[in-house]
HTML snippet that shows the backbone in 3Dmol.js (N, CA, C, O; Angstrom):
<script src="https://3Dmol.org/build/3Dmol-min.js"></script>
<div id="view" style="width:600px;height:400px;position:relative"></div>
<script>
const pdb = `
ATOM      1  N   UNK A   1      -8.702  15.581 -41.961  1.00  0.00           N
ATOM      2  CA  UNK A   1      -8.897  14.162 -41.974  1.00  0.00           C
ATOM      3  C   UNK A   1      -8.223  13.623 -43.225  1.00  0.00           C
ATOM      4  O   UNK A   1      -8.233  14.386 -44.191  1.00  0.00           O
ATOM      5  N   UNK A   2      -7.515  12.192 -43.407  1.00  0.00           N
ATOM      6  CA  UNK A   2      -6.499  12.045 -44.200  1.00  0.00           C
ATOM      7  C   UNK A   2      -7.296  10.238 -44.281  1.00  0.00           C
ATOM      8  O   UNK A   2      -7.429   9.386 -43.402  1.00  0.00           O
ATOM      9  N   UNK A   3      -7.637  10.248 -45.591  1.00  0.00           N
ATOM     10  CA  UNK A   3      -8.359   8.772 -46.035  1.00  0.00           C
ATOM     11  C   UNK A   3      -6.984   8.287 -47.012  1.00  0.00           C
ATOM     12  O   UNK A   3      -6.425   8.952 -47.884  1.00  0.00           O
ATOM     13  N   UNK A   4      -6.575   6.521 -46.408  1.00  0.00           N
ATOM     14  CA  UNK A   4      -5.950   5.951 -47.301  1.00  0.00           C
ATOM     15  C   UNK A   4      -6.089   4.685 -47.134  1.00  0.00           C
ATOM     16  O   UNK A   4      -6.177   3.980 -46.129  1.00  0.00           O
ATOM     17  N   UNK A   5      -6.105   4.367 -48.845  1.00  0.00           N
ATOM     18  CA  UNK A   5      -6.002   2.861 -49.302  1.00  0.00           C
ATOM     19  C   UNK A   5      -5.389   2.488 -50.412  1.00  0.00           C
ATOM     20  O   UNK A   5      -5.083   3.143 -51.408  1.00  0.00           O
ATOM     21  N   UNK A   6      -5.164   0.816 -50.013  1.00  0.00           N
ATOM     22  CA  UNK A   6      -3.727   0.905 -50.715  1.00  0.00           C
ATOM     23  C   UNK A   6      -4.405  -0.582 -51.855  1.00  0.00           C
ATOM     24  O   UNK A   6      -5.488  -0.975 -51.422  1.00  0.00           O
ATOM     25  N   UNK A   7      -4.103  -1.073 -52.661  1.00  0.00           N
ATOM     26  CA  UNK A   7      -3.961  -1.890 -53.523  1.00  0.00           C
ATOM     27  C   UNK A   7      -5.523  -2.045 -53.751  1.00  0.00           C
ATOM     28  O   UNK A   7      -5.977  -1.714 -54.847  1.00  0.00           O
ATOM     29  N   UNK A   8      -6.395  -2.552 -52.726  1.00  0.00           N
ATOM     30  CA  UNK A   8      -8.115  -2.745 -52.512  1.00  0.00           C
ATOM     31  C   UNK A   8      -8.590  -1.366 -52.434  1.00  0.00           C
ATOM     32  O   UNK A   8      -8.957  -1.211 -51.269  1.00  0.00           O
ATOM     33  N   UNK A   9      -8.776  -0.235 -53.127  1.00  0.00           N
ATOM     34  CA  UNK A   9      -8.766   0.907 -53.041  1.00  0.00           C
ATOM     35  C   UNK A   9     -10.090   1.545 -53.745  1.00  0.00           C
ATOM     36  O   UNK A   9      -9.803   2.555 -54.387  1.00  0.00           O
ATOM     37  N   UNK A  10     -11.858   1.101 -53.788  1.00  0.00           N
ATOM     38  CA  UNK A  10     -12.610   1.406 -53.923  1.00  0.00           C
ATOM     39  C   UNK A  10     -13.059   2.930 -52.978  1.00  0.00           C
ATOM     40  O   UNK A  10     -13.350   3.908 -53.668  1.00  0.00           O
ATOM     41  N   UNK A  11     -13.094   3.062 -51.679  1.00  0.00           N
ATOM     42  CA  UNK A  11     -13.294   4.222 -51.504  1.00  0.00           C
ATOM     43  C   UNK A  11     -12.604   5.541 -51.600  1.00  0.00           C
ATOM     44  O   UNK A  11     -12.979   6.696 -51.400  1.00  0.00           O
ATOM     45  N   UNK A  12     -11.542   5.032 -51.948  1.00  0.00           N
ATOM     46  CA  UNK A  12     -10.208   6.244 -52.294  1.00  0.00           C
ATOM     47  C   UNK A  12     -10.748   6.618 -53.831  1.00  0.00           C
ATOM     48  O   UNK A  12     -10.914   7.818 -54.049  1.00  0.00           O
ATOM     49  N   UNK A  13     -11.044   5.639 -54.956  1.00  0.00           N
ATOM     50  CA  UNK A  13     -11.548   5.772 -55.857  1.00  0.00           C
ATOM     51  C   UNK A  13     -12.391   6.724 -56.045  1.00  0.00           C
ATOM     52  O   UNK A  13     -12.209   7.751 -56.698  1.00  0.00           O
ATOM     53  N   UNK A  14     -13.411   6.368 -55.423  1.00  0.00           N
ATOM     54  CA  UNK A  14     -15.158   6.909 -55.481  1.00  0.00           C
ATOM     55  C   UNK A  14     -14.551   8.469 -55.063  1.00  0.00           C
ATOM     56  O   UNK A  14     -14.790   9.442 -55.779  1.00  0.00           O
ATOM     57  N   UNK A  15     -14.037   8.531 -54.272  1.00  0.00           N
ATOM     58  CA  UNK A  15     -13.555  10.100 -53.454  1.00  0.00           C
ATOM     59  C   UNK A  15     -13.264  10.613 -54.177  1.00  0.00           C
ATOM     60  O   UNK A  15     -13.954  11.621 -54.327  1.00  0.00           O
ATOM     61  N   UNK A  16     -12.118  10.451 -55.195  1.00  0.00           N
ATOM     62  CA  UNK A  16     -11.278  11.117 -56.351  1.00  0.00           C
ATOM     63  C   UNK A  16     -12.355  11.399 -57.527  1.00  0.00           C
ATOM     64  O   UNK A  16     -12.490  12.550 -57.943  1.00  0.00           O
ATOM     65  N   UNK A  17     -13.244  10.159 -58.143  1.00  0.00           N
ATOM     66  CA  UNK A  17     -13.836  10.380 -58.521  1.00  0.00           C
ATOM     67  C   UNK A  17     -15.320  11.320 -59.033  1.00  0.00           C
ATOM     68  O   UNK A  17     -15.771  11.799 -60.074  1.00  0.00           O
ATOM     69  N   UNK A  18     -15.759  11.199 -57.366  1.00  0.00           N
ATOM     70  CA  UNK A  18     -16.904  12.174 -57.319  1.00  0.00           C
ATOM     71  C   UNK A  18     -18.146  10.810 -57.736  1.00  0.00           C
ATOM     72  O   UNK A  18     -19.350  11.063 -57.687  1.00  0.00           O
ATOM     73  N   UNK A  19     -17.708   9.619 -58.071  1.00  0.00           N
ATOM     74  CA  UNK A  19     -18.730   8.658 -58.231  1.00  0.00           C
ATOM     75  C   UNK A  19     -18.903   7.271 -57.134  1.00  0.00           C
ATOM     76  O   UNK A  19     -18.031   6.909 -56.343  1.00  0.00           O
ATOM     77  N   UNK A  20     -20.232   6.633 -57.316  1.00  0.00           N
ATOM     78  CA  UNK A  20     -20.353   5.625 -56.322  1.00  0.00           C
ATOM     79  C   UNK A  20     -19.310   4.314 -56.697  1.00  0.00           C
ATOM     80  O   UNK A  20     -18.748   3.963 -57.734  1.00  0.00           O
ATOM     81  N   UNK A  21     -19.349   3.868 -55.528  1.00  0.00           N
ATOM     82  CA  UNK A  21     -18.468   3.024 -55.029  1.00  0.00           C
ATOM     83  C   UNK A  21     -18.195   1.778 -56.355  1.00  0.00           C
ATOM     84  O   UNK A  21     -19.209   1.352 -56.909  1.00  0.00           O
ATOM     85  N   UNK A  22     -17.075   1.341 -56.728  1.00  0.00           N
ATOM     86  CA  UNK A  22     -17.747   0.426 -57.645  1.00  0.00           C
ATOM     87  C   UNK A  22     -16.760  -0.938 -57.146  1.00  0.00           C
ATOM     88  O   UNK A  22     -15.535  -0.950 -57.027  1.00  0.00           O
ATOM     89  N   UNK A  23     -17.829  -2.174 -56.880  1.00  0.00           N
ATOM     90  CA  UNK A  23     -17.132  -3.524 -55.699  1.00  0.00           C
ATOM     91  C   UNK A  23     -15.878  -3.900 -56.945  1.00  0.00           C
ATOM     92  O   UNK A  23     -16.189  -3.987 -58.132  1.00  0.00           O
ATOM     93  N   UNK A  24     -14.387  -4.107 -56.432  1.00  0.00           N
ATOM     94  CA  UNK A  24     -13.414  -4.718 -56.981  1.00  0.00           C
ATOM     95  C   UNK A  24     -13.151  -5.848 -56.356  1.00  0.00           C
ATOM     96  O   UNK A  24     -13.734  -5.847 -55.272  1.00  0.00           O
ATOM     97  N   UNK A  25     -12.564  -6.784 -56.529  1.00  0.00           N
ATOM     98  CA  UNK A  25     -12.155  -7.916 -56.045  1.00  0.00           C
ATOM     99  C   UNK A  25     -10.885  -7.757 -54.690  1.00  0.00           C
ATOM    100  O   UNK A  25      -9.942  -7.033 -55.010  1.00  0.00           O
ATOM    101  N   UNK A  26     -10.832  -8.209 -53.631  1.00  0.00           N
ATOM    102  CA  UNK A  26      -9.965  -7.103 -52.562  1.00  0.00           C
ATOM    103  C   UNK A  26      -8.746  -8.259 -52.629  1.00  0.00           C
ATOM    104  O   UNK A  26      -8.879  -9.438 -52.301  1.00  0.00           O
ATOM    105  N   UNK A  27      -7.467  -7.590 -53.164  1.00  0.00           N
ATOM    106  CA  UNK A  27      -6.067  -7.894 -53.763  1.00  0.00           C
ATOM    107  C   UNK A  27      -4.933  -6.993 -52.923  1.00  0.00           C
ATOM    108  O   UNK A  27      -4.194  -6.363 -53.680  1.00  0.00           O
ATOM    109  N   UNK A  28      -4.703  -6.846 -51.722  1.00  0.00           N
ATOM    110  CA  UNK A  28      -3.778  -6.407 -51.107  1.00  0.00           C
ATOM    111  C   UNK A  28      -2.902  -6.514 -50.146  1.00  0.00           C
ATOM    112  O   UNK A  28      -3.596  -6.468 -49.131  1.00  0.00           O
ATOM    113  N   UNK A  29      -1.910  -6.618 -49.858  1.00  0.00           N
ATOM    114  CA  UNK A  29      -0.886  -6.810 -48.932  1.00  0.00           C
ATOM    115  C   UNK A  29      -1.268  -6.768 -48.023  1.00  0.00           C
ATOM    116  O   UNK A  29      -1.233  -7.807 -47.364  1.00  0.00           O
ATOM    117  N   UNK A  30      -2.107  -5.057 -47.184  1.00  0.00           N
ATOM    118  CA  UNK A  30      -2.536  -4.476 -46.251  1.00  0.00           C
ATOM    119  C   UNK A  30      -3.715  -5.027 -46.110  1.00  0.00           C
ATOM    120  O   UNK A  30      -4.759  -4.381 -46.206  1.00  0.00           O
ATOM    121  N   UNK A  31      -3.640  -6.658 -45.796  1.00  0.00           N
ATOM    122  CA  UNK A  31      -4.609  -6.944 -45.541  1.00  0.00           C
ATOM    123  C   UNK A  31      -6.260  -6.674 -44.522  1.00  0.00           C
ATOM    124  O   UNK A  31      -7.277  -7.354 -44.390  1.00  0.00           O
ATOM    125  N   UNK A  32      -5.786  -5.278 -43.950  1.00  0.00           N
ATOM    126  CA  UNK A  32      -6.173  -5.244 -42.685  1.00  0.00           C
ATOM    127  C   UNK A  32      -7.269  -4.351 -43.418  1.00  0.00           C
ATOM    128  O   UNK A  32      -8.345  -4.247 -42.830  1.00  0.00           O
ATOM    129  N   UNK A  33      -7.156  -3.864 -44.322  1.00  0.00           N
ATOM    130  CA  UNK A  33      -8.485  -2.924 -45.028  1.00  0.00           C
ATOM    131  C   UNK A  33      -8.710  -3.728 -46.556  1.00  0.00           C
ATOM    132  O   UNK A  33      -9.003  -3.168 -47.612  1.00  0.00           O
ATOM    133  N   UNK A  34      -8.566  -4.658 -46.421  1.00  0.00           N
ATOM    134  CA  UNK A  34      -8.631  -5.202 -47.704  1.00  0.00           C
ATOM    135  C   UNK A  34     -10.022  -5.864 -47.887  1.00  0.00           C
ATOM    136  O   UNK A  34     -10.267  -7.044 -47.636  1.00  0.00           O
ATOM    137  N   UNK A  35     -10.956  -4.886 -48.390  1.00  0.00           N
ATOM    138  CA  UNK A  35     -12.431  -4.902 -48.459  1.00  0.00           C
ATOM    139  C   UNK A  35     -12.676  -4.047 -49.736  1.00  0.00           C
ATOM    140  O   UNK A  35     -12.575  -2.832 -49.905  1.00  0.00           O
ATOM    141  N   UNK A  36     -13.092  -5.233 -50.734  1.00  0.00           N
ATOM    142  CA  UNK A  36     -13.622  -4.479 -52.319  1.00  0.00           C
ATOM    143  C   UNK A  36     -14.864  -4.176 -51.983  1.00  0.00           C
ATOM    144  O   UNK A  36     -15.190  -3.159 -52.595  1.00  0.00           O
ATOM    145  N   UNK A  37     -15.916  -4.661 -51.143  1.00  0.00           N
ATOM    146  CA  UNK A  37     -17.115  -3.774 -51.154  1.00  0.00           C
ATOM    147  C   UNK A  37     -17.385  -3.805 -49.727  1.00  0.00           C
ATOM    148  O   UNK A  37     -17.623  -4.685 -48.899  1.00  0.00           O
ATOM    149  N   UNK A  38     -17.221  -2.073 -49.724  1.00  0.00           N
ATOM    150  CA  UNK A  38     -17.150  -1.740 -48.664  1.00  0.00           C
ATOM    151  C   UNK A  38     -18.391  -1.468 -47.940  1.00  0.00           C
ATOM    152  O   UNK A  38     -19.041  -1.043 -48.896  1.00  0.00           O
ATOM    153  N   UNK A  39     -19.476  -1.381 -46.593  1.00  0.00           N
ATOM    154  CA  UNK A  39     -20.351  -1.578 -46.216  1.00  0.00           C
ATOM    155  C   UNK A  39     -20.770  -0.541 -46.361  1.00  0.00           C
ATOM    156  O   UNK A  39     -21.577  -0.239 -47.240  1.00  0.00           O
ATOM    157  N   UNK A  40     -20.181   0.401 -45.311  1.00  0.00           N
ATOM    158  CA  UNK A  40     -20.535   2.310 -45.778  1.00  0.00           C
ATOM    159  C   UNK A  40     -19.512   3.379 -45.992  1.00  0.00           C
ATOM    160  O   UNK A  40     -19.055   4.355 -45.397  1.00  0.00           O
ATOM    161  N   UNK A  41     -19.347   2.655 -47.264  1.00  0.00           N
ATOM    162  CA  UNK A  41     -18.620   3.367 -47.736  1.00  0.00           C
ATOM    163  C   UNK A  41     -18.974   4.997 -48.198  1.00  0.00           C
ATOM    164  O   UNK A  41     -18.084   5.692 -48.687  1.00  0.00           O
ATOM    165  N   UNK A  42     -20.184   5.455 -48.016  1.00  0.00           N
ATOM    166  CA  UNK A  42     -20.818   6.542 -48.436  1.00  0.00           C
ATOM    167  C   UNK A  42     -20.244   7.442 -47.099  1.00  0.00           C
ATOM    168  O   UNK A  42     -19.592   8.486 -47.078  1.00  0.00           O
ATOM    169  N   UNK A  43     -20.789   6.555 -45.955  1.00  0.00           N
ATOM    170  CA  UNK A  43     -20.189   7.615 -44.635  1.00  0.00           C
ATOM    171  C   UNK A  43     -18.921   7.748 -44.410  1.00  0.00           C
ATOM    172  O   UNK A  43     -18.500   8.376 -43.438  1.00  0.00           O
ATOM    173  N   UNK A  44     -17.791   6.893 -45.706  1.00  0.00           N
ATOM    174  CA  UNK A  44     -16.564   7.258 -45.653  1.00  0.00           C
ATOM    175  C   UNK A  44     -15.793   8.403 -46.851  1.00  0.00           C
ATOM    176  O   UNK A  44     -14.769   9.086 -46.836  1.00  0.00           O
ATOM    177  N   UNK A  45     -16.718   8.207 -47.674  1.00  0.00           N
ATOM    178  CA  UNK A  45     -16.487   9.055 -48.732  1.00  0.00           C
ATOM    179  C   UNK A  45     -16.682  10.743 -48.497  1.00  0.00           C
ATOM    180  O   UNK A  45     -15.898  11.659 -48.746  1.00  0.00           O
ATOM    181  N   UNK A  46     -18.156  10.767 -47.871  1.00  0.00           N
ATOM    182  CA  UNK A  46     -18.875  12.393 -47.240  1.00  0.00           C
ATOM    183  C   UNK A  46     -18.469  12.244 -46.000  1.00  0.00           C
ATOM    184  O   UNK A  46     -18.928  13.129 -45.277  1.00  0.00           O
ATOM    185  N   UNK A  47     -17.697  11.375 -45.376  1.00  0.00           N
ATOM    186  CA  UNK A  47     -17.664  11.813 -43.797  1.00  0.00           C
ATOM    187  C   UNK A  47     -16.607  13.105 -43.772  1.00  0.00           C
ATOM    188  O   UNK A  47     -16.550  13.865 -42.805  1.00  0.00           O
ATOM    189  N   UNK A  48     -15.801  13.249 -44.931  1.00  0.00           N
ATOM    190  CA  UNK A  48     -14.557  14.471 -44.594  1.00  0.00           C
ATOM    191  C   UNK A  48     -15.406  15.853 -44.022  1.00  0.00           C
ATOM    192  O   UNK A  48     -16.528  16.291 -44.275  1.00  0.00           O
ATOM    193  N   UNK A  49     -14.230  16.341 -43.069  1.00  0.00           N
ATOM    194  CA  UNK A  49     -15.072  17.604 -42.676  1.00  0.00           C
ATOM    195  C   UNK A  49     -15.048  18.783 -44.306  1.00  0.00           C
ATOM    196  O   UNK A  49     -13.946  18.954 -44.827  1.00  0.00           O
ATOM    197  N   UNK A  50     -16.321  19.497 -44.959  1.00  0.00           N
ATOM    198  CA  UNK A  50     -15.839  20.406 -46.023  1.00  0.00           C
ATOM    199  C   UNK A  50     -14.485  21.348 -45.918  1.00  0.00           C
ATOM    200  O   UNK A  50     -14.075  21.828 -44.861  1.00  0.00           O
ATOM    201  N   UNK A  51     -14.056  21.470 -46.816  1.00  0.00           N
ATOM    202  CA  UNK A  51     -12.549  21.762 -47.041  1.00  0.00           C
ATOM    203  C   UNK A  51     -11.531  21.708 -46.692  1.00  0.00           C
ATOM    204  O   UNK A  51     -10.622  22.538 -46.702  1.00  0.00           O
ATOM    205  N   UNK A  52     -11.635  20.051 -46.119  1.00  0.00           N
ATOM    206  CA  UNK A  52     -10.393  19.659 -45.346  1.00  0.00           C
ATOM    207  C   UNK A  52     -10.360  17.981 -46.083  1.00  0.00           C
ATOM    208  O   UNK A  52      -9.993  17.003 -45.431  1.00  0.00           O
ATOM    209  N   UNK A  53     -10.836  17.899 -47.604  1.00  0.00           N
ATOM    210  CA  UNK A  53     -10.593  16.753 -47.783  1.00  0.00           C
ATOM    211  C   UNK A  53      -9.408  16.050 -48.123  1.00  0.00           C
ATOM    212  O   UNK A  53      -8.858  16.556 -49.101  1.00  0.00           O
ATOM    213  N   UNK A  54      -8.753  14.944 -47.603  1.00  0.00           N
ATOM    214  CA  UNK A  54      -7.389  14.304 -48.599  1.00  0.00           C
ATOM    215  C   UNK A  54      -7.760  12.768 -48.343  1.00  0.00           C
ATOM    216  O   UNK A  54      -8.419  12.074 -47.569  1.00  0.00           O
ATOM    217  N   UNK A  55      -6.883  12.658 -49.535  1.00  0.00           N
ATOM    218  CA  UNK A  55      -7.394  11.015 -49.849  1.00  0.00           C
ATOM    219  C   UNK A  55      -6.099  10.624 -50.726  1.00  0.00           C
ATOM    220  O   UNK A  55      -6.051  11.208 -51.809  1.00  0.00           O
ATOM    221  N   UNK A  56      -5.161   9.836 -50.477  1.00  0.00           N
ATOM    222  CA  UNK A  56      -4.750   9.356 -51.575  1.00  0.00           C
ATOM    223  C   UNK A  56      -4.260   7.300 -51.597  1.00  0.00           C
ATOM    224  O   UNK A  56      -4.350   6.519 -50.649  1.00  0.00           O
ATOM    225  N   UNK A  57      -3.962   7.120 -52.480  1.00  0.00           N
ATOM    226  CA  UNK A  57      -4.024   5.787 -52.851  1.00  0.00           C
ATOM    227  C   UNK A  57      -2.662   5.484 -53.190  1.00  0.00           C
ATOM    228  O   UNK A  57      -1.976   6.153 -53.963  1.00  0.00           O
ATOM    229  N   UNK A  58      -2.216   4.204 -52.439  1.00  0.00           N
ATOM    230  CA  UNK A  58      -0.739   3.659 -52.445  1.00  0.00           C
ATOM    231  C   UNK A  58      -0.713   2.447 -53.127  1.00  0.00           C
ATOM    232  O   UNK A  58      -1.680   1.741 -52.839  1.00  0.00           O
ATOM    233  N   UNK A  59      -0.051   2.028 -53.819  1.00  0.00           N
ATOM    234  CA  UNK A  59      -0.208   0.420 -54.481  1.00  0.00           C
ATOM    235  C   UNK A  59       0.948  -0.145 -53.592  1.00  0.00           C
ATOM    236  O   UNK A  59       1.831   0.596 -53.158  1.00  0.00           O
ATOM    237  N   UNK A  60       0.912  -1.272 -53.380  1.00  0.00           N
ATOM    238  CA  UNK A  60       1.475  -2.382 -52.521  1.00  0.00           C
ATOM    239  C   UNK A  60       3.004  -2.104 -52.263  1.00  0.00           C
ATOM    240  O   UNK A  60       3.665  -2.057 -51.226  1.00  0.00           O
ATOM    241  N   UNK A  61       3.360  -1.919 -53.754  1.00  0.00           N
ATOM    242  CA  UNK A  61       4.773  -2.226 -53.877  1.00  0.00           C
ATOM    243  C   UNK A  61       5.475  -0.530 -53.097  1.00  0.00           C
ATOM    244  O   UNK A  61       6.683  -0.369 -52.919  1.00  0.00           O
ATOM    245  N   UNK A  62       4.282   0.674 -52.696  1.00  0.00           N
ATOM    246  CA  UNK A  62       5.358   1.426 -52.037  1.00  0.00           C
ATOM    247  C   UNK A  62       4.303   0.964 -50.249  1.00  0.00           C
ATOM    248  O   UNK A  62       4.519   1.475 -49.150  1.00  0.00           O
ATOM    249  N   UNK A  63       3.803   0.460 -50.407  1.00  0.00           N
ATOM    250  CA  UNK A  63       3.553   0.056 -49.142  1.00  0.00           C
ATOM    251  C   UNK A  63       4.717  -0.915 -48.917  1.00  0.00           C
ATOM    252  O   UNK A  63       5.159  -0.871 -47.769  1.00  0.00           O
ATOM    253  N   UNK A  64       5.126  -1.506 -49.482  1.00  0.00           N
ATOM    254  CA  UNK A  64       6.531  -2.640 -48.759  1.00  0.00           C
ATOM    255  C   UNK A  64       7.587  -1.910 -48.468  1.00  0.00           C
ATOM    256  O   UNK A  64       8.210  -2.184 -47.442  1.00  0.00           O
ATOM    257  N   UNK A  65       8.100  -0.600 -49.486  1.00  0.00           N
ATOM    258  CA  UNK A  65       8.689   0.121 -49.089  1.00  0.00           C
ATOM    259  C   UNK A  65       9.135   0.695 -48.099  1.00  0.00           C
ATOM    260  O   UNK A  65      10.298   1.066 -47.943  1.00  0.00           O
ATOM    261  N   UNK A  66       8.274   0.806 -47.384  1.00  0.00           N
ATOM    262  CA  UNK A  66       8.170   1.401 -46.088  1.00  0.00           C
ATOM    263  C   UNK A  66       7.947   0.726 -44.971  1.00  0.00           C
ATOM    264  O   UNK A  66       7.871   1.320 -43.895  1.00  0.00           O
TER     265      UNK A  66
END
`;
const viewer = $3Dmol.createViewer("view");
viewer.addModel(pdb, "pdb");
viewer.setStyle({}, {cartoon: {color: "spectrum"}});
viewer.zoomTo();
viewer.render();
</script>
């Protein structure tokens, strides 16, 4: 399972982190996930199956990129 978020990027955060969610103000292109506090975000953080976690975080400008 492969978690990504791009500019509004609280649960990608928390994941990397190992800590709870913390609400940012939602600032992104990809408007379509652009949610600073996310509802359950807990069942998105632990939903990975164990040892199959990835997560990574894109900022805007290589999201236009592409």
């Amino acid at each position: 399972m492969l978690g990504v978020q791009a500019g509004c990027k609280p649960v990608a955060d928390a994941f990397h982190s190992g800590k709870d969610v913390v609400p940012v103000d939602g600032v992104t292109r990809a408007d379509s996930i652009n949610c600073g506090t996310p509802r359950n975000w807990r069942k998105a953080v632990h939903g990975f199956p164990p040892n199959r976690k990835v997560s990574c975080r894109l900022s805007d400008a290589e999201i236009m990129k592409r």
